[in-house]
CHARMM internal coordinates of N, CA and C (Angstrom, degrees):
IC EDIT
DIST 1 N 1 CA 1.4428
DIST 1 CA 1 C 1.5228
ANGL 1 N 1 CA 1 C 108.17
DIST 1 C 2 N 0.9431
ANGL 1 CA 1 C 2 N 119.52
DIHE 1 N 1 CA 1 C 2 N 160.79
DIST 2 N 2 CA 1.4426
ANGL 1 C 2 N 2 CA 127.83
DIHE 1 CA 1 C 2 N 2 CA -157.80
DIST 2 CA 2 C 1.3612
ANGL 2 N 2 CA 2 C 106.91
DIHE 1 C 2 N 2 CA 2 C -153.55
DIST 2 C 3 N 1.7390
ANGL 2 CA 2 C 3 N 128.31
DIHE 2 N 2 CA 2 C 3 N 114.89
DIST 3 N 3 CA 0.9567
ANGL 2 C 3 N 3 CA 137.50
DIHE 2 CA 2 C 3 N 3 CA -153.42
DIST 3 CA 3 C 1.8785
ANGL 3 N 3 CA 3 C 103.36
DIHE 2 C 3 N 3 CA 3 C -131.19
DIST 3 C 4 N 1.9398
ANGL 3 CA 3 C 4 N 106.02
DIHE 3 N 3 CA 3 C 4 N 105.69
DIST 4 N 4 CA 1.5663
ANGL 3 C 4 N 4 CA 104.49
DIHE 3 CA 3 C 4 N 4 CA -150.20
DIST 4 CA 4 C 2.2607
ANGL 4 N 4 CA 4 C 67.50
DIHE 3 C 4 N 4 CA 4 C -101.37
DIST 4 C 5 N 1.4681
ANGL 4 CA 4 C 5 N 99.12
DIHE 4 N 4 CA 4 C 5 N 146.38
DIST 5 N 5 CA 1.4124
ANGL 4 C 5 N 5 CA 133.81
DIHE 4 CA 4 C 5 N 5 CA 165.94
DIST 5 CA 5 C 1.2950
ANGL 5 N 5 CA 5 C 114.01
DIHE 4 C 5 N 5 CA 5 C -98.05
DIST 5 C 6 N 1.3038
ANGL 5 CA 5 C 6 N 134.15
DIHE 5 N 5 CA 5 C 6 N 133.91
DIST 6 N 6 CA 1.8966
ANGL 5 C 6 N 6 CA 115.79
DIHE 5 CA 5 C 6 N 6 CA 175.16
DIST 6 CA 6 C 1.4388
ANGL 6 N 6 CA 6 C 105.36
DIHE 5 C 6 N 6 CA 6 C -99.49
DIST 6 C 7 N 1.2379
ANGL 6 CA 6 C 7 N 112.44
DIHE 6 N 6 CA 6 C 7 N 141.55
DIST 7 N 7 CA 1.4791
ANGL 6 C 7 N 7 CA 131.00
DIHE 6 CA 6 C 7 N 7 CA -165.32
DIST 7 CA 7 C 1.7111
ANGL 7 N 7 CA 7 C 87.88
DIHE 6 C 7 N 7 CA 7 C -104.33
DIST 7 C 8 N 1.1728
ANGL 7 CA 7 C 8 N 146.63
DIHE 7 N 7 CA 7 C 8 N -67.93
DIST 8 N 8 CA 1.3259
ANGL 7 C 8 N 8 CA 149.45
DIHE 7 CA 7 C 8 N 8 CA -169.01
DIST 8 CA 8 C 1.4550
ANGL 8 N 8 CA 8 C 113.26
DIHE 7 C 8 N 8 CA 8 C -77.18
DIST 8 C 9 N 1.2711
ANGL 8 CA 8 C 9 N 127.40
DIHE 8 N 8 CA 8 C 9 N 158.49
DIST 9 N 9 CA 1.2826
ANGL 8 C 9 N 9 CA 140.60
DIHE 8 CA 8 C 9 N 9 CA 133.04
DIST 9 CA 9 C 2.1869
ANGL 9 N 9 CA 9 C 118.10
DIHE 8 C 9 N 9 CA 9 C -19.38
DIST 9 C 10 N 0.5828
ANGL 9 CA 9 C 10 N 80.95
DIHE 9 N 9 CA 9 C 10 N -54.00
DIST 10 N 10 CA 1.8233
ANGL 9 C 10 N 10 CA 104.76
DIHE 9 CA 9 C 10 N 10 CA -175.67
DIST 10 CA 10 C 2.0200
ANGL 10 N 10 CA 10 C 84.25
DIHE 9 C 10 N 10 CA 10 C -41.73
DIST 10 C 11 N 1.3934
ANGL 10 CA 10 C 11 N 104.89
DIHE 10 N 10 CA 10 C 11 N -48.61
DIST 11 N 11 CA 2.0242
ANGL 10 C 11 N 11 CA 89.30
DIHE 10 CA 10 C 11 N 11 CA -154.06
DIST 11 CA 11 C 1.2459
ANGL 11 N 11 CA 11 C 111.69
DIHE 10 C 11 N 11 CA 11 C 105.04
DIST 11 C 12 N 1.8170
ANGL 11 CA 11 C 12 N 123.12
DIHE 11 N 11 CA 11 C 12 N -32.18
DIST 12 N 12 CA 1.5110
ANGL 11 C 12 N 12 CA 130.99
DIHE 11 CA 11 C 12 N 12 CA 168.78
DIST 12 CA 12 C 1.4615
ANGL 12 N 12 CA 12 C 105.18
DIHE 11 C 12 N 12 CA 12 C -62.91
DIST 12 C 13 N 1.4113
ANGL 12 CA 12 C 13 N 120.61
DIHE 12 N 12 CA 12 C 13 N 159.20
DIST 13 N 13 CA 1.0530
ANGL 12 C 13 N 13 CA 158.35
DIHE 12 CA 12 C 13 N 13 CA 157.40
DIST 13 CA 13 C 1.3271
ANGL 13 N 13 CA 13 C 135.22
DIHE 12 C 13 N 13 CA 13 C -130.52
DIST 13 C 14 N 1.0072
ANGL 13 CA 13 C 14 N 114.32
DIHE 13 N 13 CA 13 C 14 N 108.54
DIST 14 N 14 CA 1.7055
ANGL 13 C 14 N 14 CA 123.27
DIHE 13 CA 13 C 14 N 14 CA -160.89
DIST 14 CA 14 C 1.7496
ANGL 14 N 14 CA 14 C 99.93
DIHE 13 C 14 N 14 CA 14 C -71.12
DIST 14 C 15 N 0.9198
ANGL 14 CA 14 C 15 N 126.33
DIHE 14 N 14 CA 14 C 15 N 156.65
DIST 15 N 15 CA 1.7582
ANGL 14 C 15 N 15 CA 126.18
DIHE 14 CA 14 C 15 N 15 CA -168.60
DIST 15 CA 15 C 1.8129
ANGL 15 N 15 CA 15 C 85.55
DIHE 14 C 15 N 15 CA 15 C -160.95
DIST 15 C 16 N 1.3556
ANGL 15 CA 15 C 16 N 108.64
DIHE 15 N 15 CA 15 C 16 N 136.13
DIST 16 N 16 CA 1.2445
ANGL 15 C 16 N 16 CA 129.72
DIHE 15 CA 15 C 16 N 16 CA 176.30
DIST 16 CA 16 C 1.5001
ANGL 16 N 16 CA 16 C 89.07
DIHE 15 C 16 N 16 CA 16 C -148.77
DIST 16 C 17 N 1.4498
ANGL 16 CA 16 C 17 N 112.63
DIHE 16 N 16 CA 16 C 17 N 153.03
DIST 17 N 17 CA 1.7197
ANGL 16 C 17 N 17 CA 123.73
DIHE 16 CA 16 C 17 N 17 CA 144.13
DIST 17 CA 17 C 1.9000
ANGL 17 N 17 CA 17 C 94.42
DIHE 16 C 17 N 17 CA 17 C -164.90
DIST 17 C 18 N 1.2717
ANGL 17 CA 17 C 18 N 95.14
DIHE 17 N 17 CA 17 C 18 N -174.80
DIST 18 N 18 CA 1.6204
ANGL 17 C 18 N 18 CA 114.42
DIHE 17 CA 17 C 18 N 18 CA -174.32
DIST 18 CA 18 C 1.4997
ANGL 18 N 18 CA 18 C 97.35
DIHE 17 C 18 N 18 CA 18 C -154.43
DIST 18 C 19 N 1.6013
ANGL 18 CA 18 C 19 N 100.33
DIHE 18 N 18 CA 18 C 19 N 121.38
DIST 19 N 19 CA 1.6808
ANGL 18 C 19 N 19 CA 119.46
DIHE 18 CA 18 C 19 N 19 CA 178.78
DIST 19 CA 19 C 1.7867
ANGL 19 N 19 CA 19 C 94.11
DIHE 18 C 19 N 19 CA 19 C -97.55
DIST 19 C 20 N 1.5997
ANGL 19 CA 19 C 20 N 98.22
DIHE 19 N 19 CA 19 C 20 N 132.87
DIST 20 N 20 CA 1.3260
ANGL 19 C 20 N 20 CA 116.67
DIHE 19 CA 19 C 20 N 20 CA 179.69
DIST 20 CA 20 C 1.7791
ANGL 20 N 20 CA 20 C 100.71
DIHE 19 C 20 N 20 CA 20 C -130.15
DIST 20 C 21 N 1.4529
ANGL 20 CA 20 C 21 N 96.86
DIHE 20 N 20 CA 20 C 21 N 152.45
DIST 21 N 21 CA 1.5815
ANGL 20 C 21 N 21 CA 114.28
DIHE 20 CA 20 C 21 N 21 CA 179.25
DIST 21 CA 21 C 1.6444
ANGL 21 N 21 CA 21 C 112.28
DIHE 20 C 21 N 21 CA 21 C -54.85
DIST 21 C 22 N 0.9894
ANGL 21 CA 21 C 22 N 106.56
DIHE 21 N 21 CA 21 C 22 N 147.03
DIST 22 N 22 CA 1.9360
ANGL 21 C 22 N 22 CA 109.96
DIHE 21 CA 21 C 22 N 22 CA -162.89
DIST 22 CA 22 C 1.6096
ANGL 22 N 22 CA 22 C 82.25
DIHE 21 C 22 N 22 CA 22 C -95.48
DIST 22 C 23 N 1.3650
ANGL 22 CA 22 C 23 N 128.81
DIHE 22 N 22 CA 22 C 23 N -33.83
DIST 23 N 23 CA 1.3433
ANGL 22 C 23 N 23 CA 120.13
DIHE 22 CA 22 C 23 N 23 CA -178.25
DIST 23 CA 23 C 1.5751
ANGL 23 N 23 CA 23 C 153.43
DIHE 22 C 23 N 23 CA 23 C -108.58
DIST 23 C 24 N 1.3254
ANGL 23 CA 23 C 24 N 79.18
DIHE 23 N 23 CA 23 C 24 N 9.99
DIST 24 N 24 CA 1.9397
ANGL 23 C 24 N 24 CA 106.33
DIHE 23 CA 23 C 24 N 24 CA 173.84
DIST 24 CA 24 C 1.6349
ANGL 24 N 24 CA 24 C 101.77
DIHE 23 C 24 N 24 CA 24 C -140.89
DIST 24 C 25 N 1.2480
ANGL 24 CA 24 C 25 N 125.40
DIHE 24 N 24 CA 24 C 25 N 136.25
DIST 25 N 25 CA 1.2203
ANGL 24 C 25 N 25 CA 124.18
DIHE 24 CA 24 C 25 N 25 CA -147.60
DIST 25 CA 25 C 1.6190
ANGL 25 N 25 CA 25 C 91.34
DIHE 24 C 25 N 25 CA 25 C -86.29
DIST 25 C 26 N 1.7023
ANGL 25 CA 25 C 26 N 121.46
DIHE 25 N 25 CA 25 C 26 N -169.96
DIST 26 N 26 CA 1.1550
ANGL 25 C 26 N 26 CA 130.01
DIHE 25 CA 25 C 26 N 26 CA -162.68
DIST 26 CA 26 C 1.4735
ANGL 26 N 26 CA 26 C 118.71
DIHE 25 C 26 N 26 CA 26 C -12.53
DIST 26 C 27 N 1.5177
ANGL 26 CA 26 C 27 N 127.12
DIHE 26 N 26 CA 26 C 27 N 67.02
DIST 27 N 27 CA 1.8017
ANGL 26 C 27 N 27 CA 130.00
DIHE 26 CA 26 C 27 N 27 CA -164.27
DIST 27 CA 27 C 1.5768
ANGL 27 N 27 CA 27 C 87.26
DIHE 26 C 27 N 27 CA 27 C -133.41
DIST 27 C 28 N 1.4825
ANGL 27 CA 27 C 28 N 106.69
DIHE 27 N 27 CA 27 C 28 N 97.72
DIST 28 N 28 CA 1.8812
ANGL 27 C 28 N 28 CA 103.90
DIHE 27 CA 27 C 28 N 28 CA 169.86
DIST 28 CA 28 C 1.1784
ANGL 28 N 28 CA 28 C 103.07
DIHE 27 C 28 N 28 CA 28 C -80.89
DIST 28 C 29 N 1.0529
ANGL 28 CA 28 C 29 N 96.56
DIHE 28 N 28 CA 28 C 29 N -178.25
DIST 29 N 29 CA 1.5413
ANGL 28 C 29 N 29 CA 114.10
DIHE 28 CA 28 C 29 N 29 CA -166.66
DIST 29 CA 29 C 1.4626
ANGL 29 N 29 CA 29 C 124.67
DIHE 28 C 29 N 29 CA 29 C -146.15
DIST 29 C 30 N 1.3590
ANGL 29 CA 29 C 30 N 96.42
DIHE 29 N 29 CA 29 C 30 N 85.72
DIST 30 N 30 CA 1.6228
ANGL 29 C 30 N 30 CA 128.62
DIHE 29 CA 29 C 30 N 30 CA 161.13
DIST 30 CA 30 C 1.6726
ANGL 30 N 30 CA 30 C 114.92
DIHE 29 C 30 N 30 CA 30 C -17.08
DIST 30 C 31 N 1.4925
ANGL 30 CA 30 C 31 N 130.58
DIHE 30 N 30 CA 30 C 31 N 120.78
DIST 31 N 31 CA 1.1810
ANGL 30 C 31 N 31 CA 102.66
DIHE 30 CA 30 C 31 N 31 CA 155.75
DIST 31 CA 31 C 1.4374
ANGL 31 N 31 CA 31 C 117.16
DIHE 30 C 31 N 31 CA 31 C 115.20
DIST 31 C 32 N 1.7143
ANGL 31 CA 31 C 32 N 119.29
DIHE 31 N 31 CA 31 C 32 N -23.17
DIST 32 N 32 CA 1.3163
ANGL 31 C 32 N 32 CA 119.74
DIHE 31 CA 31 C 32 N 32 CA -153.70
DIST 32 CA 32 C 1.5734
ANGL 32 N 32 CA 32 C 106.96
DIHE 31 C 32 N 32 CA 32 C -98.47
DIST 32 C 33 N 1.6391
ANGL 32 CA 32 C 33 N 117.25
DIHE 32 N 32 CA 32 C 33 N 123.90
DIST 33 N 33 CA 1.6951
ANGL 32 C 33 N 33 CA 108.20
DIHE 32 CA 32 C 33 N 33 CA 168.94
DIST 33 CA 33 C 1.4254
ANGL 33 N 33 CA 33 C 108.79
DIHE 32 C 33 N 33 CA 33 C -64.44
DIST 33 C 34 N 1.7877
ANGL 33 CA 33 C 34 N 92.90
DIHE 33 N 33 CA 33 C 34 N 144.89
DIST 34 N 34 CA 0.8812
ANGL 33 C 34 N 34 CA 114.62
DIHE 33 CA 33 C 34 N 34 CA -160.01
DIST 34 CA 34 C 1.8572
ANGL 34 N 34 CA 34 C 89.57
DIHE 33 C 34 N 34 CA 34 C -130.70
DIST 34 C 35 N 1.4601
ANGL 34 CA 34 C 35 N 119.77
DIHE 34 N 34 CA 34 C 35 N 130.47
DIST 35 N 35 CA 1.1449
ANGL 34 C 35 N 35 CA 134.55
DIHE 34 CA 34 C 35 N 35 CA -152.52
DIST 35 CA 35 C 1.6028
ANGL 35 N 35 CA 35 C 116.34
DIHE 34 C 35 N 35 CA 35 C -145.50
DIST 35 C 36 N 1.6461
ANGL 35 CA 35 C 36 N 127.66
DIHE 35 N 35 CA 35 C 36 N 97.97
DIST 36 N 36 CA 1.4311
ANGL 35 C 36 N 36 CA 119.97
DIHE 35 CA 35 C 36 N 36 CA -134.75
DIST 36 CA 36 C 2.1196
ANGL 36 N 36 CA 36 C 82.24
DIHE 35 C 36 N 36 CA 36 C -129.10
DIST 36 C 37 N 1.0407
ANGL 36 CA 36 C 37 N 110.20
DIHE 36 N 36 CA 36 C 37 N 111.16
DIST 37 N 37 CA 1.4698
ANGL 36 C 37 N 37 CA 92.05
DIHE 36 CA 36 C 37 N 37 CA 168.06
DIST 37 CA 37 C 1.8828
ANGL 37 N 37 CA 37 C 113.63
DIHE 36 C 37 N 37 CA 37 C -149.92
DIST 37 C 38 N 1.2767
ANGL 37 CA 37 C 38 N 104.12
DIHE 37 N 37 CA 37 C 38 N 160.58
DIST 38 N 38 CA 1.7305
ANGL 37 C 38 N 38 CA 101.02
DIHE 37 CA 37 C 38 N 38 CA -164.63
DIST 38 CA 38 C 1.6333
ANGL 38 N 38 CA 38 C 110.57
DIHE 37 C 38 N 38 CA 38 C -51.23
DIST 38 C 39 N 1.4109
ANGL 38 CA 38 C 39 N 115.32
DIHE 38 N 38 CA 38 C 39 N -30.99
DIST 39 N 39 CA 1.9568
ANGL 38 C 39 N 39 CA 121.15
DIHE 38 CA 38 C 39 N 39 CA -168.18
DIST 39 CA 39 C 1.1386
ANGL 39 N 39 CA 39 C 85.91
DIHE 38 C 39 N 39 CA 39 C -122.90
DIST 39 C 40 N 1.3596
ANGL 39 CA 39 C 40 N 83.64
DIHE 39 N 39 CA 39 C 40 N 163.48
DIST 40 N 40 CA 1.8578
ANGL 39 C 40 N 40 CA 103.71
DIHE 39 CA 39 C 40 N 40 CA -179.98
DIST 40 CA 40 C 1.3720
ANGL 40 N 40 CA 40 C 110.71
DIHE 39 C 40 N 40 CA 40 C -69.76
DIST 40 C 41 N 1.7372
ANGL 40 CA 40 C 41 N 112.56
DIHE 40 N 40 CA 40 C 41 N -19.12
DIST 41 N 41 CA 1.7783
ANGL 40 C 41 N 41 CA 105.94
DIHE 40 CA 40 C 41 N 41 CA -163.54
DIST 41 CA 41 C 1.6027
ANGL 41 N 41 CA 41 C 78.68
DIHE 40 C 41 N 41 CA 41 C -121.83
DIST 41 C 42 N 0.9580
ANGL 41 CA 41 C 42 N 152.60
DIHE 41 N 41 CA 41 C 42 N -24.02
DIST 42 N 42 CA 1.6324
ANGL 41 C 42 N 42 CA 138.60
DIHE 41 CA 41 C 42 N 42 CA 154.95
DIST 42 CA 42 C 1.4172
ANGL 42 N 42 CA 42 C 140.47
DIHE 41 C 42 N 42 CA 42 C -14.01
DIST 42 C 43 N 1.3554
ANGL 42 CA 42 C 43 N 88.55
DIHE 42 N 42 CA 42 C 43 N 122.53
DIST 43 N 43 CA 1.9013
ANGL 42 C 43 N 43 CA 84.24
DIHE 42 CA 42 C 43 N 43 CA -169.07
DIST 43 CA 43 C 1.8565
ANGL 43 N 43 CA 43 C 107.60
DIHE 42 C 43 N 43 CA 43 C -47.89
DIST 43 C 44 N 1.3902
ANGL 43 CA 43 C 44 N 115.94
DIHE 43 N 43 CA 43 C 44 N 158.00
DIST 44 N 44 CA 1.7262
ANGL 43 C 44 N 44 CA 115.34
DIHE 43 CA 43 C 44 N 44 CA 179.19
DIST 44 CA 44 C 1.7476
ANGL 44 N 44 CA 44 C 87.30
DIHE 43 C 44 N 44 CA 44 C -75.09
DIST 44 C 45 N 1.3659
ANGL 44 CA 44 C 45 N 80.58
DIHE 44 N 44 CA 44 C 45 N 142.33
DIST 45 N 45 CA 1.6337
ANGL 44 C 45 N 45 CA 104.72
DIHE 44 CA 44 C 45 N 45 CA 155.85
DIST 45 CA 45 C 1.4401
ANGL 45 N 45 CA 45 C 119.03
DIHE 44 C 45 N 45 CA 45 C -93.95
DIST 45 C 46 N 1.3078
ANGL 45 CA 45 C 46 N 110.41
DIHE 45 N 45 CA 45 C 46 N -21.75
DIST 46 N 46 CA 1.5777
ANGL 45 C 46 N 46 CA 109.96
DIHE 45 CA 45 C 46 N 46 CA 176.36
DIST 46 CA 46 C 1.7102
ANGL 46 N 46 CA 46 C 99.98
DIHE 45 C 46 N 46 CA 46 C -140.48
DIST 46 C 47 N 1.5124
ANGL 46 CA 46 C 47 N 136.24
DIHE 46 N 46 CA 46 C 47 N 149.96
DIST 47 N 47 CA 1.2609
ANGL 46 C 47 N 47 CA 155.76
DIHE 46 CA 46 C 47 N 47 CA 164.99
DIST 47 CA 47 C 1.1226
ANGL 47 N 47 CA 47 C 129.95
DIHE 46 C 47 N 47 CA 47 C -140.63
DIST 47 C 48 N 1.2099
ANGL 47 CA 47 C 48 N 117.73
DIHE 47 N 47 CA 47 C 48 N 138.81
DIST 48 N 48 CA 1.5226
ANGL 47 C 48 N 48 CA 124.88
DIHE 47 CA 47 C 48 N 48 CA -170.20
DIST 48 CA 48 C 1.8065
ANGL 48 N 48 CA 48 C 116.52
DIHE 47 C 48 N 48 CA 48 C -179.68
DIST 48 C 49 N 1.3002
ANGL 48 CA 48 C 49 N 104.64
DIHE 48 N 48 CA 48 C 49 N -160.81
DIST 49 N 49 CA 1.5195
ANGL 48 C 49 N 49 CA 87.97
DIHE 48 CA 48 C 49 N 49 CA -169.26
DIST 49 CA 49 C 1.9744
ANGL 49 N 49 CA 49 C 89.80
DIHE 48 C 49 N 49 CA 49 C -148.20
DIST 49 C 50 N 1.3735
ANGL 49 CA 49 C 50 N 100.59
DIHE 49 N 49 CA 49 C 50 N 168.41
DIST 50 N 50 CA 1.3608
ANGL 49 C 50 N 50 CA 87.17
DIHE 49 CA 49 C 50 N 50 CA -172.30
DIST 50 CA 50 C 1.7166
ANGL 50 N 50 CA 50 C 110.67
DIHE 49 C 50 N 50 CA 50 C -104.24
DIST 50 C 51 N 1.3578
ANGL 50 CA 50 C 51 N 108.78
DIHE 50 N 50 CA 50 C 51 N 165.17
DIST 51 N 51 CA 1.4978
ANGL 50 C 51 N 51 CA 103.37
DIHE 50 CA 50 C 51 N 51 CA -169.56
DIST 51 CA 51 C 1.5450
ANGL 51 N 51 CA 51 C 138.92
DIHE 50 C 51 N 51 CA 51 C -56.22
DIST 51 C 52 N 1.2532
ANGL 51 CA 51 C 52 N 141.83
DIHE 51 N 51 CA 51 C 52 N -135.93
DIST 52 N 52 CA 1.1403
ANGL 51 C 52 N 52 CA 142.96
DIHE 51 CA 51 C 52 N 52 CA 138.16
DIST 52 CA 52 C 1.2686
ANGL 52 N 52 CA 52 C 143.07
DIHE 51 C 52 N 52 CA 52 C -59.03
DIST 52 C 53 N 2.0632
ANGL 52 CA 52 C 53 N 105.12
DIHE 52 N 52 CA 52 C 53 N -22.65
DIST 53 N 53 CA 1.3046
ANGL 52 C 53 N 53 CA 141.40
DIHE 52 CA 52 C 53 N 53 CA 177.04
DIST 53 CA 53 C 1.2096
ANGL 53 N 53 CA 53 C 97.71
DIHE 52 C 53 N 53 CA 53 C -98.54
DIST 53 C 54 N 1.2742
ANGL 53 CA 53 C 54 N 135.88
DIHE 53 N 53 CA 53 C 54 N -11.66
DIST 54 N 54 CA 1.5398
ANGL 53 C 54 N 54 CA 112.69
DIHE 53 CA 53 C 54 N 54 CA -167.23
DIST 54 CA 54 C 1.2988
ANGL 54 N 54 CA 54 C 106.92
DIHE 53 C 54 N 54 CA 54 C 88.96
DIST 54 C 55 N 1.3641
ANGL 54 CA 54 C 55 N 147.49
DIHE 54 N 54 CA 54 C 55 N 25.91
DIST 55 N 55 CA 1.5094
ANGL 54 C 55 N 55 CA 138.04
DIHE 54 CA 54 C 55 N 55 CA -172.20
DIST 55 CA 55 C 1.3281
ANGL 55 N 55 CA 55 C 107.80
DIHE 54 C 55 N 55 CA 55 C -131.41
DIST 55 C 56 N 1.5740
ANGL 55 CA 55 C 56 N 128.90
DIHE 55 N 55 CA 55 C 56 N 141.27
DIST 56 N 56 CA 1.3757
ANGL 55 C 56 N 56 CA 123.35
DIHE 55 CA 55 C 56 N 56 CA 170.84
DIST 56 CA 56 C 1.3922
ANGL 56 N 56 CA 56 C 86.35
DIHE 55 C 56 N 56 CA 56 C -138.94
DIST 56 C 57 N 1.4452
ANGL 56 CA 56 C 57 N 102.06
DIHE 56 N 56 CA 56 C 57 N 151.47
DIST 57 N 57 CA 1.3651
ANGL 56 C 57 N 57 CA 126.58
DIHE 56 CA 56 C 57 N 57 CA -166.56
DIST 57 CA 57 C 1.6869
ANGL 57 N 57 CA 57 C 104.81
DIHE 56 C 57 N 57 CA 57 C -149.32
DIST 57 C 58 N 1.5811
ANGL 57 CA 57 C 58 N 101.93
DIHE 57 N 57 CA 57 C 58 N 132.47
DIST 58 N 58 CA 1.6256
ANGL 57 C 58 N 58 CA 115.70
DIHE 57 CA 57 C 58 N 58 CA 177.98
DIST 58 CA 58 C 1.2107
ANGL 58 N 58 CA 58 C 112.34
DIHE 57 C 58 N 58 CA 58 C -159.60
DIST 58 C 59 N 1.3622
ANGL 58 CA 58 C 59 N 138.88
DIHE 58 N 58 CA 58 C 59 N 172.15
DIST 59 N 59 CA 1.1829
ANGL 58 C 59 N 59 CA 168.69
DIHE 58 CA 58 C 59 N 59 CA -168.38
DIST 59 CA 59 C 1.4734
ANGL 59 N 59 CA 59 C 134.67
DIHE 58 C 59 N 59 CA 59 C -104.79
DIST 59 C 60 N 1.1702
ANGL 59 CA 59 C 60 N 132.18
DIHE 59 N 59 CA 59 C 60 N 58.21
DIST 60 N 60 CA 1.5164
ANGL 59 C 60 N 60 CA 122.45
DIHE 59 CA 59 C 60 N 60 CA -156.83
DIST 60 CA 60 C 1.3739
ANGL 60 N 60 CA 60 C 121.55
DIHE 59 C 60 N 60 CA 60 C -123.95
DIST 60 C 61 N 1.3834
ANGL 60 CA 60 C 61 N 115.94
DIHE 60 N 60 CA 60 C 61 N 172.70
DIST 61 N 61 CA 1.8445
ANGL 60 C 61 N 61 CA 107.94
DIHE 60 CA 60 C 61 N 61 CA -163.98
DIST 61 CA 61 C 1.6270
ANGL 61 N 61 CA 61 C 86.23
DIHE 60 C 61 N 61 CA 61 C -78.37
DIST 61 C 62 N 1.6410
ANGL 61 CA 61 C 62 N 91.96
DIHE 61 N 61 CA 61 C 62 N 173.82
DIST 62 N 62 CA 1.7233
ANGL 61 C 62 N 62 CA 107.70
DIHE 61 CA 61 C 62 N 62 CA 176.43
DIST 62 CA 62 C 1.1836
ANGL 62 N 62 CA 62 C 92.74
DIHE 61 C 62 N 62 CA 62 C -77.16
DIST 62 C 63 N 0.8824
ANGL 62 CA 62 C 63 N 120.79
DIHE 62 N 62 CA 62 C 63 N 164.10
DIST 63 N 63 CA 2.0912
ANGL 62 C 63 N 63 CA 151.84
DIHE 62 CA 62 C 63 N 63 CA -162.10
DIST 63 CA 63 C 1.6030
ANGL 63 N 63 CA 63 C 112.97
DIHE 62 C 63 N 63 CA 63 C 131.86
DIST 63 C 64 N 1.4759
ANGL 63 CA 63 C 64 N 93.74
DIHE 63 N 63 CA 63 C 64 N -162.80
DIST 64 N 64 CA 1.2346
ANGL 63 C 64 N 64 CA 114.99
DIHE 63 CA 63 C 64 N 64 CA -178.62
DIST 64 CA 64 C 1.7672
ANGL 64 N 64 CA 64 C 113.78
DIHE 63 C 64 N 64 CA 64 C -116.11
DIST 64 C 65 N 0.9725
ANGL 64 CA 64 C 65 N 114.77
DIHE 64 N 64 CA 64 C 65 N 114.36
DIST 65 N 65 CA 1.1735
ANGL 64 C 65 N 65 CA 120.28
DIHE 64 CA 64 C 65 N 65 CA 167.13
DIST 65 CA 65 C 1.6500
ANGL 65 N 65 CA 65 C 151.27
DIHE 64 C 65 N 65 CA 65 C -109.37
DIST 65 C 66 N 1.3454
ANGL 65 CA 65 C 66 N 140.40
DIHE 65 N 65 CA 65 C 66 N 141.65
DIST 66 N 66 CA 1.4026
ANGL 65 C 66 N 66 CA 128.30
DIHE 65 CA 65 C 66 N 66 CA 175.62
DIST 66 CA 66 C 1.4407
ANGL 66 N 66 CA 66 C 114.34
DIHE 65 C 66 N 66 CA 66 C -110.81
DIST 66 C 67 N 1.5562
ANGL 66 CA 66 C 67 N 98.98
DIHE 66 N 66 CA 66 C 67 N 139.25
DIST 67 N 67 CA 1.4626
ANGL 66 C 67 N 67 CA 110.13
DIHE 66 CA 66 C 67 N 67 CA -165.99
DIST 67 CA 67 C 1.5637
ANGL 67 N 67 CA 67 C 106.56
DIHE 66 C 67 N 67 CA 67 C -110.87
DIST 67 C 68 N 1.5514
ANGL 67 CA 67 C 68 N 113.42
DIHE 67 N 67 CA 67 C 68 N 149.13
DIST 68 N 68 CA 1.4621
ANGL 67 C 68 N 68 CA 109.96
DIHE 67 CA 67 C 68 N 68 CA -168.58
DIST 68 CA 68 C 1.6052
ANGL 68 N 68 CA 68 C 85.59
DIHE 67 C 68 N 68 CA 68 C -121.19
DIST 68 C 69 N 1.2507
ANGL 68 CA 68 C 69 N 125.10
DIHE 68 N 68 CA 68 C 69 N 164.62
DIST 69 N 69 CA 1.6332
ANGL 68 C 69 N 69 CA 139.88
DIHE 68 CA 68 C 69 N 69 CA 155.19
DIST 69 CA 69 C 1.5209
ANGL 69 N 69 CA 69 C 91.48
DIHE 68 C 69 N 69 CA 69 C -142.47
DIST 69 C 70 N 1.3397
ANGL 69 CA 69 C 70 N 96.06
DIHE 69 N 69 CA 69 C 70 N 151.87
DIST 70 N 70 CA 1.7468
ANGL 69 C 70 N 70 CA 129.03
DIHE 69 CA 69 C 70 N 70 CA -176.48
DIST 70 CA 70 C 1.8012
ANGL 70 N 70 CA 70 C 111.62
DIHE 69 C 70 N 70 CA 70 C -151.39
DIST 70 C 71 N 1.3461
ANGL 70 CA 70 C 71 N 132.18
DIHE 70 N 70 CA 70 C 71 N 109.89
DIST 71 N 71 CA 1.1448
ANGL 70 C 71 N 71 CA 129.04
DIHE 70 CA 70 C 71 N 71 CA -176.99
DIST 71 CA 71 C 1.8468
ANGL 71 N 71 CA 71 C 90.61
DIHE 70 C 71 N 71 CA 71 C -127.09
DIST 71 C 72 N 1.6756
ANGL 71 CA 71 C 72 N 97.68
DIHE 71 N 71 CA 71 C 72 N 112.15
DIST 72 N 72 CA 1.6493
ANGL 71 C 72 N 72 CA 91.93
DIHE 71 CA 71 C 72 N 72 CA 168.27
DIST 72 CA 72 C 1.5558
ANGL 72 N 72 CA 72 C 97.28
DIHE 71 C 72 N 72 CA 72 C -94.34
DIST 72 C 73 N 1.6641
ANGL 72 CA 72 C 73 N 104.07
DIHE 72 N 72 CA 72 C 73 N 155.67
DIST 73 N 73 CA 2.0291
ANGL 72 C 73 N 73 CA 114.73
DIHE 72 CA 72 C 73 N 73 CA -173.06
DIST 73 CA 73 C 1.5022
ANGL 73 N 73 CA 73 C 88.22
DIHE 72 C 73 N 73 CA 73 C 96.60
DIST 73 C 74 N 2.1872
ANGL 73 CA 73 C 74 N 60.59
DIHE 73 N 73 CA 73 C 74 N -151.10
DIST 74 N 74 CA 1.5427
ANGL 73 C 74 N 74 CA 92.71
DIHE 73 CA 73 C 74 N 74 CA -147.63
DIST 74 CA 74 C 2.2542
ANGL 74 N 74 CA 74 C 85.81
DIHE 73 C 74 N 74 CA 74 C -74.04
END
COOR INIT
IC SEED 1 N 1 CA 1 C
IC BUILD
């Protein structure tokens, strides 16, 4: 679960992270959906996938949130 705070006036909260391999050390990971929604069984409010570095970056109101990752392969 993932709990966004608002830093601005706006109510936004900027959210960045970078998903890395649990089993070869500093190896991000290119490629992975990335799936952000208010309930655990809730449709996403936001989707996407993360970059070339391994990083996804978005914008969302303060609340509480649950985050999904999915990497099909290697």
């Amino acid at each position: 679960m993932l709990c966004a705070q608002p830093a601005s006036e706006s109510g936004k909260v900027a959210l960045s992270f970078q998903l890395n391999d649990s089993m070869v050390k500093n190896k991000s990971l290119p490629g992975v959906g990335v799936g952000i929604s208010a309930s655990e069984t809730g449709d996403f409010l936001i989707k996407g996938e993360t970059d070339a570095s391994g990083k996804f970056a978005t914008e969302l109101p303060s609340g509480n949130y649950f985050v999904s990752y999915r990497k099909i392969g290697n």
